[in-house]
LUMFISE-28937 format. One record per atom (N, C-alpha, C): residue number from 1; residue in one letter; x negated, y negated, z negated. Coordinates in Angstrom, 3 decimals. Atoms other than C-alpha are relative to their C-alpha. Layout:
<nodes>
  nr rest       xx       yy       zz
 NUM    A        X        Y        Z
...
</nodes>
This chain:
<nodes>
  nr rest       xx       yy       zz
   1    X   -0.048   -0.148    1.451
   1    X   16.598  -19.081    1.165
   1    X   -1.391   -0.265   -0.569
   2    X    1.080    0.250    0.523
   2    X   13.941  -20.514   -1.009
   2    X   -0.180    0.297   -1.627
   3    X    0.316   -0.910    1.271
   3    X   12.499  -17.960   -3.331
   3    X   -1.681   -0.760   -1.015
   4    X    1.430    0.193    1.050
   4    X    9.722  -19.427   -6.212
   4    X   -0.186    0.813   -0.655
   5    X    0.813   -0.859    0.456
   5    X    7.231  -17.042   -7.308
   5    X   -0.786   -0.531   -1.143
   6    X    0.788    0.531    1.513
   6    X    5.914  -18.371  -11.109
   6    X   -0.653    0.607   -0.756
   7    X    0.823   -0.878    1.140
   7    X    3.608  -17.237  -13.703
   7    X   -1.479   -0.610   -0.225
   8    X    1.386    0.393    0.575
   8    X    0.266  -18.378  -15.536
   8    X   -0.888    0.681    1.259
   9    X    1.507   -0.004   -1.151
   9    X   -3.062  -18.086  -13.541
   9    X   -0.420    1.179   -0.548
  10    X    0.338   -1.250    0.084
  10    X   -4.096  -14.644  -13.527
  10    X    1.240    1.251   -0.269
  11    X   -0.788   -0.875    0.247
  11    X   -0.704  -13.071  -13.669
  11    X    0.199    1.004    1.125
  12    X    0.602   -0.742   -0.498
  12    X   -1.067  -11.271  -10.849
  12    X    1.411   -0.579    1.178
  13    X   -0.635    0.332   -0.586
  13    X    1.649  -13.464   -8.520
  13    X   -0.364    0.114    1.294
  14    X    0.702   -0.624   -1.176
  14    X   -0.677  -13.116   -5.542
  14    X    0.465    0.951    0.741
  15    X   -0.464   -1.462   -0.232
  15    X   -0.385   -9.533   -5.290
  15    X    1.561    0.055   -0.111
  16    X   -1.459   -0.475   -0.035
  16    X    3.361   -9.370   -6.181
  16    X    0.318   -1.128    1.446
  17    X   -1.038    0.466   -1.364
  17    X    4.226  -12.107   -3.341
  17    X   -0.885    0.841    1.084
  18    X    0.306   -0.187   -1.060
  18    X    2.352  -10.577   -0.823
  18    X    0.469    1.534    0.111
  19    X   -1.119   -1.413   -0.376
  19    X    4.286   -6.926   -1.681
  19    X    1.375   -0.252    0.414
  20    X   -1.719    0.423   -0.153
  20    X    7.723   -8.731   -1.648
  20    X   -0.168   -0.506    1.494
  21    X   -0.317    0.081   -1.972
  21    X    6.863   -9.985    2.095
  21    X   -0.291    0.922    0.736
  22    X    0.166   -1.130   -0.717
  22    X    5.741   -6.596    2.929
  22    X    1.525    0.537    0.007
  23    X   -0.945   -0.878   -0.173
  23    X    8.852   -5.146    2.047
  23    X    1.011   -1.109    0.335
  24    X   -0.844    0.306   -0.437
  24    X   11.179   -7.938    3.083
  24    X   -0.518    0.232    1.955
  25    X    0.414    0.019   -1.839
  25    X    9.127   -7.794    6.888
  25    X    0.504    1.699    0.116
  26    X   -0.726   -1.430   -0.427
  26    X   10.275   -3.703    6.390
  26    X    1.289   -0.001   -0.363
  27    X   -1.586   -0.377   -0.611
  27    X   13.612   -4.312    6.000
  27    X    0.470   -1.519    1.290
  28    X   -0.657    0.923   -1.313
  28    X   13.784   -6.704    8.966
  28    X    0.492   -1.264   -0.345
  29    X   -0.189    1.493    0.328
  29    X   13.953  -10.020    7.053
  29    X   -0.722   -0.938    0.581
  30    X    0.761    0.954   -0.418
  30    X   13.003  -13.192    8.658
  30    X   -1.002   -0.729   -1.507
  31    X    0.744    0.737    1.491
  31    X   10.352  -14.636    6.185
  31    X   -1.654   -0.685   -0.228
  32    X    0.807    1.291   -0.009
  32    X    7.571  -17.250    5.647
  32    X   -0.617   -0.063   -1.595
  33    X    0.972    0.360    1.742
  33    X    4.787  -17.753    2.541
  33    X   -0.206   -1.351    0.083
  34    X    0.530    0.802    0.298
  34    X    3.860  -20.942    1.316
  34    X   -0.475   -0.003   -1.530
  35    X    0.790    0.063    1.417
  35    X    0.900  -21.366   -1.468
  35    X   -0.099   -1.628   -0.574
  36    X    0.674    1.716    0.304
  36    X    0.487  -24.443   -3.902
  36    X   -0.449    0.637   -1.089
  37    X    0.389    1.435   -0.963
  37    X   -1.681  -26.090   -4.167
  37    X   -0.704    0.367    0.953
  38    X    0.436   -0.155   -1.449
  38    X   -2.729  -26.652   -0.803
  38    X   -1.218   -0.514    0.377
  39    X    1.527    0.418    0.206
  39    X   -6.515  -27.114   -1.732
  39    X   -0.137   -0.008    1.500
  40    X    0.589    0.479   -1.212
  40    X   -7.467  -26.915    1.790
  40    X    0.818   -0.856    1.626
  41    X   -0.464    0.558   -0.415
  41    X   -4.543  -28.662    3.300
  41    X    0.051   -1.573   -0.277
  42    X   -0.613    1.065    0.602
  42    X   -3.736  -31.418    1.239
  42    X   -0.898   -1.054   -0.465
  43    X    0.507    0.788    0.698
  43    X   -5.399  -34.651    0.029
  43    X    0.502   -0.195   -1.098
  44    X   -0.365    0.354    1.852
  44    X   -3.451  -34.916   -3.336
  44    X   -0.394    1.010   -0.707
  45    X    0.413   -1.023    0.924
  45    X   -4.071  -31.335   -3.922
  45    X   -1.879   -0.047   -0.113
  46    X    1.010    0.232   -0.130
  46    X   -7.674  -31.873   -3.162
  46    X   -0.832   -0.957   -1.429
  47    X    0.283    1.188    1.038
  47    X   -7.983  -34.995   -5.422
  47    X    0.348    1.277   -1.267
  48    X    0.079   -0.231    1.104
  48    X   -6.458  -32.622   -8.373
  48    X   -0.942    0.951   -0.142
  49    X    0.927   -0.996   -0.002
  49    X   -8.948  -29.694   -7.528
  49    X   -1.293   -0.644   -0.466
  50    X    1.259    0.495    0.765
  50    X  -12.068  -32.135   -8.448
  50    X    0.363   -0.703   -1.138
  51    X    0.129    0.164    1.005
  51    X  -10.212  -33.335  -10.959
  51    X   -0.349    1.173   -1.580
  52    X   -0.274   -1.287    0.771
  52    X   -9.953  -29.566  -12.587
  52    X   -1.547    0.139    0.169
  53    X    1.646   -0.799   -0.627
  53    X  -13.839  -28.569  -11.642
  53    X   -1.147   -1.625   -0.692
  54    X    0.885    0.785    0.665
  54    X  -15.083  -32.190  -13.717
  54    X    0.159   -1.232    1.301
  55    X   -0.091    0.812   -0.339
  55    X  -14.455  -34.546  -11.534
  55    X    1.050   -1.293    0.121
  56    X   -1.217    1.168    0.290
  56    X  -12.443  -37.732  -10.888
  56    X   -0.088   -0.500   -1.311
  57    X    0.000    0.366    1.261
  57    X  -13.486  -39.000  -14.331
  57    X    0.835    0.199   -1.134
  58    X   -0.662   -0.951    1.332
  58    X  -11.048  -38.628  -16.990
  58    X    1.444    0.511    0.698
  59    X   -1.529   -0.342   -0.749
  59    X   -7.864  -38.056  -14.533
  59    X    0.756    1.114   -0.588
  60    X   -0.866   -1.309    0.728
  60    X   -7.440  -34.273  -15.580
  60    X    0.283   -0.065   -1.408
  61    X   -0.683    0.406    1.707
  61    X   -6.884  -35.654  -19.338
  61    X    1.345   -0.621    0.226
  62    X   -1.365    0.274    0.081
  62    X   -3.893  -36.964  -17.752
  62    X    1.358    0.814    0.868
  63    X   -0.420   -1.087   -0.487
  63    X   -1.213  -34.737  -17.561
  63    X    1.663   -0.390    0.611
  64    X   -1.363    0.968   -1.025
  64    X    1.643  -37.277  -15.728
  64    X   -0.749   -0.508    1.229
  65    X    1.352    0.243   -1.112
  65    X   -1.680  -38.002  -13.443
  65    X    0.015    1.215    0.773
  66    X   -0.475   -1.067    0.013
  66    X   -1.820  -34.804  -12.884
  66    X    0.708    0.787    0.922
  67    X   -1.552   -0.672   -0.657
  67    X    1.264  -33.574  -12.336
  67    X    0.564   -0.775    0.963
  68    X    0.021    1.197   -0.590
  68    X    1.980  -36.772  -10.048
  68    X   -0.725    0.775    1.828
  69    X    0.789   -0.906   -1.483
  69    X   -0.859  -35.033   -7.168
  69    X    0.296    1.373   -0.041
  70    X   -0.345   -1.145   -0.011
  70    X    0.674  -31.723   -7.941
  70    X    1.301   -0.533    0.972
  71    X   -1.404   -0.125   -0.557
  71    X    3.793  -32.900   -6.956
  71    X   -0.027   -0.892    1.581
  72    X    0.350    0.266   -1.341
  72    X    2.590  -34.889   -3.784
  72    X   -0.390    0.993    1.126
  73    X    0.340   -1.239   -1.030
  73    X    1.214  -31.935   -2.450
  73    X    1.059    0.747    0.265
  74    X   -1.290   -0.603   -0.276
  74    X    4.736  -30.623   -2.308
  74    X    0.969   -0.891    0.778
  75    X   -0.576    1.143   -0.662
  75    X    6.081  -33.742   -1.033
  75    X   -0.202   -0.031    1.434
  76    X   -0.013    0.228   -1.589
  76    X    4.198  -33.507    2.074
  76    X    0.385    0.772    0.837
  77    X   -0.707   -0.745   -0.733
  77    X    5.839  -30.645    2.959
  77    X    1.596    0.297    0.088
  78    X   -1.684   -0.065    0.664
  78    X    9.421  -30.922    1.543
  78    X    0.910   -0.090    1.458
  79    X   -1.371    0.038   -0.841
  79    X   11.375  -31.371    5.171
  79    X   -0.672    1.422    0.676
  80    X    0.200   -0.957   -0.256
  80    X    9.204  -28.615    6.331
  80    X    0.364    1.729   -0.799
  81    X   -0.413   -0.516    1.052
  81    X   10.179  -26.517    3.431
  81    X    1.748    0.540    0.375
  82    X   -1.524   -0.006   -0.213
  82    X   14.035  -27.387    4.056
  82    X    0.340    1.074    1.171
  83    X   -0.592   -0.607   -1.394
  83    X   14.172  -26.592    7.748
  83    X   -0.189    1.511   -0.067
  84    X    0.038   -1.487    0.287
  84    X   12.710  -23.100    7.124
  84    X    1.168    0.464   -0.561
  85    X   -0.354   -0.693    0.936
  85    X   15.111  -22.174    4.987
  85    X    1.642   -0.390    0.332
  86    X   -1.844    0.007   -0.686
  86    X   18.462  -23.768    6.646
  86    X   -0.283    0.791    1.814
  87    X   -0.199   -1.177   -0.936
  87    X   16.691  -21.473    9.486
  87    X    0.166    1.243    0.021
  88    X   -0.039   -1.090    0.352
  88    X   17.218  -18.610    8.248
  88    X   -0.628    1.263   -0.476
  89    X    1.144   -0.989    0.358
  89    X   13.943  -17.776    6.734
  89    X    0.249    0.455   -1.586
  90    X    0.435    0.062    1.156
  90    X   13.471  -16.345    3.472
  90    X   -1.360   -0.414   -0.218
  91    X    1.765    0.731    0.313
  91    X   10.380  -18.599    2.154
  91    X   -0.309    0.527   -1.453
  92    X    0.569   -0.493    1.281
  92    X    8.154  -17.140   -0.505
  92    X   -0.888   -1.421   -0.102
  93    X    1.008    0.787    0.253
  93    X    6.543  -19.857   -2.293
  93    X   -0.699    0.056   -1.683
  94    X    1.071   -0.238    1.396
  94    X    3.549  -19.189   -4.735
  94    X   -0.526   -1.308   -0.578
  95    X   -0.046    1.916    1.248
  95    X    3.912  -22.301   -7.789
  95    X    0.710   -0.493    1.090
  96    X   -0.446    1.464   -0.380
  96    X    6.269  -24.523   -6.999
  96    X    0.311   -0.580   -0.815
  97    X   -0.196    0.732    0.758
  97    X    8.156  -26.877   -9.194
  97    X   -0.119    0.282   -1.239
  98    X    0.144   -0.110    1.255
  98    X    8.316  -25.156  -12.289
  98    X   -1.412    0.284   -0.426
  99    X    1.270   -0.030    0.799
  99    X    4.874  -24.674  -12.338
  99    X   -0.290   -1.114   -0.598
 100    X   -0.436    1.869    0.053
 100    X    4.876  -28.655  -12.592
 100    X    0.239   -0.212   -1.880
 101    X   -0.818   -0.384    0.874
 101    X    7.327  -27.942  -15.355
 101    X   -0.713    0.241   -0.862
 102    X    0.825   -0.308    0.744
 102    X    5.581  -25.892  -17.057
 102    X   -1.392   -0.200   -1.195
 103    X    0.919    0.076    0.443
 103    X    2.268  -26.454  -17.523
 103    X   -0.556   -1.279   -0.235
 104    X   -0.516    1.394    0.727
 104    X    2.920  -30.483  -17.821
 104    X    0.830    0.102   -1.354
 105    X   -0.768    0.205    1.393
 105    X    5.239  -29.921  -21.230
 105    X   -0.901    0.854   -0.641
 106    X    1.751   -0.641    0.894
 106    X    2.274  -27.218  -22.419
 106    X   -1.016   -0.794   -0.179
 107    X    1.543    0.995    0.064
 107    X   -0.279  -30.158  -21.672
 107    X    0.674   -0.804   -0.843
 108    X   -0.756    0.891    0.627
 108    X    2.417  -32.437  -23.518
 108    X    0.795    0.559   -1.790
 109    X   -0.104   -0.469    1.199
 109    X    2.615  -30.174  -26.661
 109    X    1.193    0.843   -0.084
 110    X   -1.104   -0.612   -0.141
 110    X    5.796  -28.273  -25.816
 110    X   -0.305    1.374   -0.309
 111    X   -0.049   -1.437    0.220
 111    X    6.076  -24.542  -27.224
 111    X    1.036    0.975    0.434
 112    X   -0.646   -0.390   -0.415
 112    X    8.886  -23.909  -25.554
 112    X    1.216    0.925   -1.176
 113    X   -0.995   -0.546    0.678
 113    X   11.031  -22.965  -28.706
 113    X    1.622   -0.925    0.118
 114    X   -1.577    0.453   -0.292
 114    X   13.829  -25.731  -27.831
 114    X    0.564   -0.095    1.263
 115    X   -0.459   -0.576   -0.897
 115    X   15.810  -25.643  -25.012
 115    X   -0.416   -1.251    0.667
 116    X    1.134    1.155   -0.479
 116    X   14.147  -27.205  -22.177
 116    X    0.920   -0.909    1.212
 117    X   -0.645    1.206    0.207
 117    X   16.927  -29.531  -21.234
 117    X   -0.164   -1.037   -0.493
 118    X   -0.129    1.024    0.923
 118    X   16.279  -30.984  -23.949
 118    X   -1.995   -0.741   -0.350
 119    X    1.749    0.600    0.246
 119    X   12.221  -31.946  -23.398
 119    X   -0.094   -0.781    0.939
 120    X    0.256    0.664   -0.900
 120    X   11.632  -34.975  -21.782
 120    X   -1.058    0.267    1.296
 121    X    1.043   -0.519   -1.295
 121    X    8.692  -33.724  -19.429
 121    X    0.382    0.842    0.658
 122    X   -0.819   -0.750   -1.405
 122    X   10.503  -31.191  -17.659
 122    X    1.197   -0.670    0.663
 123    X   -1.405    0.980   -0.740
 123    X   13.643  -34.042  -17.166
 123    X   -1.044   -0.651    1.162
 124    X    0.539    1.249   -0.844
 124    X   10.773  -36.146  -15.990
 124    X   -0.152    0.502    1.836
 125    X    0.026   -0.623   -0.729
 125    X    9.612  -33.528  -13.769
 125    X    1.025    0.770    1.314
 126    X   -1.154   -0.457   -0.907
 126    X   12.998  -32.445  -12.187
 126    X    0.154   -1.196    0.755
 127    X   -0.399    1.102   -0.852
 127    X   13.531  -36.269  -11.482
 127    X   -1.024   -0.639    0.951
 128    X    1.234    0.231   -0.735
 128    X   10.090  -36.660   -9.725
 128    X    0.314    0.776    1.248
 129    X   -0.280   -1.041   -1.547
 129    X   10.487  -33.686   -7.279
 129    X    0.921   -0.073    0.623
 130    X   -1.458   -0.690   -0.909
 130    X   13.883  -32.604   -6.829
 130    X    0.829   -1.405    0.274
 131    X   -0.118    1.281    0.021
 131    X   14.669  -36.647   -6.647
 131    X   -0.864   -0.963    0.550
 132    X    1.575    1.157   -0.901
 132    X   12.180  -39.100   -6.110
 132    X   -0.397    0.371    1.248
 133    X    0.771   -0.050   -1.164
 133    X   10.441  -37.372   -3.603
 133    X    0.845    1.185    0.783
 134    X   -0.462   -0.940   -1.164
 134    X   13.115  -34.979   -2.125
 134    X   -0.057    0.936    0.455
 135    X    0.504   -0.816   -0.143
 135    X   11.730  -31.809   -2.351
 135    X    1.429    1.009   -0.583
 136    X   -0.959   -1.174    0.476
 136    X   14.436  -28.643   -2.487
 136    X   -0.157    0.733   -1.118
 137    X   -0.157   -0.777    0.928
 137    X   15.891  -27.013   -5.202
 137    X   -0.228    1.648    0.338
 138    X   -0.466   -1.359   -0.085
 138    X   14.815  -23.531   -5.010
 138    X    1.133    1.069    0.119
 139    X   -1.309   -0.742    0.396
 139    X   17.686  -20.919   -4.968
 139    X   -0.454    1.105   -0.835
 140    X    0.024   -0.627    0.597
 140    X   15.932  -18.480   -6.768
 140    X   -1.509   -0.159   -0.667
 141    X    1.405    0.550    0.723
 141    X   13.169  -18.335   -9.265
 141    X   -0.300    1.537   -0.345
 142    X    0.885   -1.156    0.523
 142    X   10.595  -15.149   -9.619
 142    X   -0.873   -0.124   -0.900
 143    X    0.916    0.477    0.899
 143    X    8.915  -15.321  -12.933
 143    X   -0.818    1.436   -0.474
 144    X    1.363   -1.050    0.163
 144    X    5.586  -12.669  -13.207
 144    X   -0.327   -0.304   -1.691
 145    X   -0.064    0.120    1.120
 145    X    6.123  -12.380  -17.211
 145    X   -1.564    0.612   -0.523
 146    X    1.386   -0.943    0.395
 146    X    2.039  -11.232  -17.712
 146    X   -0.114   -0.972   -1.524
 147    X    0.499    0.063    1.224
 147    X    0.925  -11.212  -21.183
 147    X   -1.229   -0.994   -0.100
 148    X    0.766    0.998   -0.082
 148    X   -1.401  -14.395  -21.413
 148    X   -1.804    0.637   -0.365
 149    X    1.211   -0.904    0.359
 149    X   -4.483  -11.881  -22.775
 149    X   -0.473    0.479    1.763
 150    X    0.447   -0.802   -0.873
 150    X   -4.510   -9.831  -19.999
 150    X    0.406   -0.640    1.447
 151    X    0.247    1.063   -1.441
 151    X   -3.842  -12.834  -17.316
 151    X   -1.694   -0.641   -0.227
 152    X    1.249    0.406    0.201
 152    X   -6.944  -14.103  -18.739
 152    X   -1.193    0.903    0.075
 153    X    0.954   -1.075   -0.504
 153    X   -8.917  -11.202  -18.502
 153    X    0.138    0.378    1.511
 154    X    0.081   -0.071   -1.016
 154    X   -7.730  -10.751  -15.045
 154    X   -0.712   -1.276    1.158
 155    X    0.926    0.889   -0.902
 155    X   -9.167  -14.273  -13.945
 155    X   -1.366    0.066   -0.276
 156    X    1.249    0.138    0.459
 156    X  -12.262  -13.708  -16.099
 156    X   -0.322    0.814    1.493
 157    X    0.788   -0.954   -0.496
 157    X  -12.833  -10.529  -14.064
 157    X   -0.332   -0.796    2.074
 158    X    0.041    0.623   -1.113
 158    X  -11.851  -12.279  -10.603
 158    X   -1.047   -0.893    0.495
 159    X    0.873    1.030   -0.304
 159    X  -14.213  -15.193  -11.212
 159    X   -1.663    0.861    0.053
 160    X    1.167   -0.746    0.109
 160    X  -16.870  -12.463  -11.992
 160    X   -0.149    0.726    1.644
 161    X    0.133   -0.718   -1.769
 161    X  -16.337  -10.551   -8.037
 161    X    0.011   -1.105    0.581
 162    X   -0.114    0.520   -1.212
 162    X  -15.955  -13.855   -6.477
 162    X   -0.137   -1.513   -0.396
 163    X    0.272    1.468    0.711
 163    X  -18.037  -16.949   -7.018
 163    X    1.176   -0.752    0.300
 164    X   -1.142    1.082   -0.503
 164    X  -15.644  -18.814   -5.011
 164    X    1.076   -0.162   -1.126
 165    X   -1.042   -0.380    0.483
 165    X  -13.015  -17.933   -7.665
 165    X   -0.202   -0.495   -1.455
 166    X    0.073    0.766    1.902
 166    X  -14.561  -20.071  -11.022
 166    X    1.427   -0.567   -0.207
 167    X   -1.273    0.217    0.860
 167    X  -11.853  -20.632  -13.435
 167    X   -0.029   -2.092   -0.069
 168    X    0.240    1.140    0.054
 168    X  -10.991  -24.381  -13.237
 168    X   -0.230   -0.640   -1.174
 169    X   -0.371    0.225    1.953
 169    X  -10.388  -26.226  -16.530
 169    X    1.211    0.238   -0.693
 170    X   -1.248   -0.949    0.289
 170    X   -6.225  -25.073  -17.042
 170    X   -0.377    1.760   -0.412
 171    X   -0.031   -1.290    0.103
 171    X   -7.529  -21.453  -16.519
 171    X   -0.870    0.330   -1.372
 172    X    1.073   -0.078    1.055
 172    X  -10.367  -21.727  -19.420
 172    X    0.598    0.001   -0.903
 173    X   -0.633   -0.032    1.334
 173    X   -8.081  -23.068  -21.702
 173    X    0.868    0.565   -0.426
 174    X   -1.154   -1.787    0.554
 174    X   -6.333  -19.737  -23.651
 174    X    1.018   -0.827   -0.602
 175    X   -1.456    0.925    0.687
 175    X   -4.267  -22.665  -25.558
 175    X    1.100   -0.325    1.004
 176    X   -1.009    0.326   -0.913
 176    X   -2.833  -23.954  -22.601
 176    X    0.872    0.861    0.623
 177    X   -0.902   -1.068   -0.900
 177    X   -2.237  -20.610  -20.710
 177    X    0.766    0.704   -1.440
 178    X   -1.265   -0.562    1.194
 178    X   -0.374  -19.270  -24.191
 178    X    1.047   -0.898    0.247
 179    X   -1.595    1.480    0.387
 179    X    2.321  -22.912  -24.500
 179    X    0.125    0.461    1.756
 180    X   -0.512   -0.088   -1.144
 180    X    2.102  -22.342  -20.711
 180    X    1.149    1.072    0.220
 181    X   -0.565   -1.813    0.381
 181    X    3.656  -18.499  -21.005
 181    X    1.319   -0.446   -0.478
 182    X   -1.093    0.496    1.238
 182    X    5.877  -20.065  -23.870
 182    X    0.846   -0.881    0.761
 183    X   -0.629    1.446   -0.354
 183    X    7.000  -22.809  -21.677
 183    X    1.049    0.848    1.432
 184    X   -0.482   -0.732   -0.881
 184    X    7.794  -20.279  -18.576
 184    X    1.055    0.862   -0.490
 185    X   -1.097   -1.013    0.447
 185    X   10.168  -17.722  -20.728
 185    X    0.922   -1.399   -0.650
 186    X   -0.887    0.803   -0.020
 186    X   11.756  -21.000  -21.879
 186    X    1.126   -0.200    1.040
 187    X   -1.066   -0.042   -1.159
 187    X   12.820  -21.928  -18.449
 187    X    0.323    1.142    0.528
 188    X   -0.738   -1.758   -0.817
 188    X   13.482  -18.389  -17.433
 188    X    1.049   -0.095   -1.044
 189    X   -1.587   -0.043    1.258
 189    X   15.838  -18.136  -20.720
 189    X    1.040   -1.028    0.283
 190    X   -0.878    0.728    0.004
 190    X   17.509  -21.248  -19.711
 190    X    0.729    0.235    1.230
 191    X    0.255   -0.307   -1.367
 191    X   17.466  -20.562  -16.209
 191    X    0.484   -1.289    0.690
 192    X    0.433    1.501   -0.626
 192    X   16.170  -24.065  -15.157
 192    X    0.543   -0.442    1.102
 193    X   -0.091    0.336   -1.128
 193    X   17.755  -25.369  -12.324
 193    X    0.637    0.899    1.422
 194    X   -0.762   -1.090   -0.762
 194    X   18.915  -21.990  -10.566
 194    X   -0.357    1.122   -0.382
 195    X    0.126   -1.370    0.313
 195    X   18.959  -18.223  -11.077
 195    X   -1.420    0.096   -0.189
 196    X    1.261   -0.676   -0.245
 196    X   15.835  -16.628  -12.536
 196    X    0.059    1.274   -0.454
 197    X   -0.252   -1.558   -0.027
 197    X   14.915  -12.813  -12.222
 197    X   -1.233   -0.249   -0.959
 198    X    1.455    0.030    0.364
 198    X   11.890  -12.247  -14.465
 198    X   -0.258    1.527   -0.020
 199    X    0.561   -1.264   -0.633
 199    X    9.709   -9.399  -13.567
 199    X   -1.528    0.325   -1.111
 200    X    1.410    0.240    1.045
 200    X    7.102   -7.674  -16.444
 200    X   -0.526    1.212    1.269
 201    X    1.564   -0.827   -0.836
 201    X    3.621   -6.189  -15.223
 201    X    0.629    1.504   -0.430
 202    X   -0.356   -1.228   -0.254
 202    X    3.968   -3.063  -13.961
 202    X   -0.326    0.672    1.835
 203    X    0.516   -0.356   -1.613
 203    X    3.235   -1.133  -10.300
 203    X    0.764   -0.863    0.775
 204    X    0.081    1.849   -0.336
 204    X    3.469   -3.992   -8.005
 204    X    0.879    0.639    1.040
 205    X   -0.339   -0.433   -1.193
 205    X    5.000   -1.654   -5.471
 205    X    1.850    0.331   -0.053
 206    X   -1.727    0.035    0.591
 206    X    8.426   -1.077   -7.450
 206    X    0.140   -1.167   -0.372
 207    X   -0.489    1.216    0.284
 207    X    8.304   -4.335   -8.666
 207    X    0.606   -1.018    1.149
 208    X   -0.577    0.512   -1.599
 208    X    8.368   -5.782   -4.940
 208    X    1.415    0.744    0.395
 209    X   -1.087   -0.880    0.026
 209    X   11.221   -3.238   -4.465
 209    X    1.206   -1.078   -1.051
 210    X   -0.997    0.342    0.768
 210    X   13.207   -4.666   -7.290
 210    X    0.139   -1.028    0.019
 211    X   -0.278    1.171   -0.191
 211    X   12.692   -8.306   -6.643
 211    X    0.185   -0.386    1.263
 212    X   -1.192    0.575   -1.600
 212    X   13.966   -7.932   -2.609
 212    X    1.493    0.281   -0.880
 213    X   -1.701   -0.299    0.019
 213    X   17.124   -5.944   -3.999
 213    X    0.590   -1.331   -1.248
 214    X   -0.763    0.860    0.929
 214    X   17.637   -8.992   -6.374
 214    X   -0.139   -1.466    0.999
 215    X   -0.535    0.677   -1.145
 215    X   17.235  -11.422   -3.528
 215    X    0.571    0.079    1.145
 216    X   -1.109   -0.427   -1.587
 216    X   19.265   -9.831   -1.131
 216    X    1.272   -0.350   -0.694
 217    X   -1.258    0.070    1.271
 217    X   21.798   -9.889   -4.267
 217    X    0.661   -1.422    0.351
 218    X   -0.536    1.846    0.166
 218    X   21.819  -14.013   -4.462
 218    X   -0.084    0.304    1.453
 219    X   -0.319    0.433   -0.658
 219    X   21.402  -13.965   -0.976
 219    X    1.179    0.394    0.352
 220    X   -1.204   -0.415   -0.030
 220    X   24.380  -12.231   -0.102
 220    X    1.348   -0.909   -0.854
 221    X   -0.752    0.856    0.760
 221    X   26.086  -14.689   -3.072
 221    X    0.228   -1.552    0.658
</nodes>
């Protein structure tokens, strides 16, 4: 079963996937993480990481450029992805497609007030991944509903304990992570492509709790 874990940069998705595999490894679930992007795996994700940090010349102004090495970096794992998951793992994966989604129709002016069927950049986006390049439809979608203020204050503070941890150029911009936010309760309201649970901030320890018993739910379905 392939569970996506979503939410703006600083929502605190980290921490919630790594409680939800604590408590699926205590109730005796087979289960597997995967993070994107795969900065230290990947050459596409690589290429978009200097594009975010000033590099690659104007590339990160393009947000079908972009989204393009976002979605390669998912590509190179897409049969690895599958097999997990027709083995009987539950896979946690932190960003996957709808991040894509997302924060491509926020870079593309989207506010997420019409229904996002109906916005060409998330069609484009479904037919890139879950098409073009073959990458699985999730079965379930976890969306970390944090208040775009206080995701941003949580990366400020992060980048402040941990040089390693500067904010790229997405995380800086409060415009983007707001339409981003806007663009995520869209597809959660529509419920994009397959079931989504959405989960608001709150102790991370009931929240993990409440998002196994809602994937044991679909899985069991």
């Amino acid at each position: 079963m392939i569970v996506a874990c979503e939410g703006i940069d600083g929502a605190g998705k980290n921490t919630l996937v790594t409680a939800i595999e604590k408590e699926l490894v205590e109730r005796e679930k087979p289960v597997a993480l995967v993070s994107f992007p795969r900065y230290n795996d990947s050459v596409h994700a690589q290429l978009a990481q200097s594009a975010l940090y000033g590099g690659m010349g104007d590339l990160v102004d393009s947000a079908c450029g972009m989204a393009t090495l976002f979605a390669l970096d998912r590509a190179e794992i897409a049969d690895d992805i599958a097999e997990l998951s027709e083995d009987g793992y539950f896979l946690l994966i932190d960003r996957f497609v709808a991040s894509n989604a997302a924060y491509t129709a926020a870079r593309s002016g989207w506010d997420g007030q019409s229904p996002s069927q109906d916005n060409p950049t998330v069609s484009w986006i479904a037919e890139l991944e879950f098409e073009r390049l073959g990458i699985p439809v999730p079965d379930l979608h976890i969306f970390l509903s944090t208040p775009p203020r206080l995701a941003s204050e949580r990366a400020v503070a992060r980048e402040g304990e941990d040089a390693s941890r500067a904010r790229d150029a997405f995380e800086k911009d409060s415009d983007l992570q707001r339409r981003t936010a806007a663009a995520y309760e869209a597809l959660a309201r529509d419920q994009w492509q397959s079931p989504w649970v959405v989960v608001k901030p709150g102790e991370v320890t009931r929240q993990a709790t409440e998002v196994v018993d809602a994937i044991l739910r679909h899985h069991a379905h």
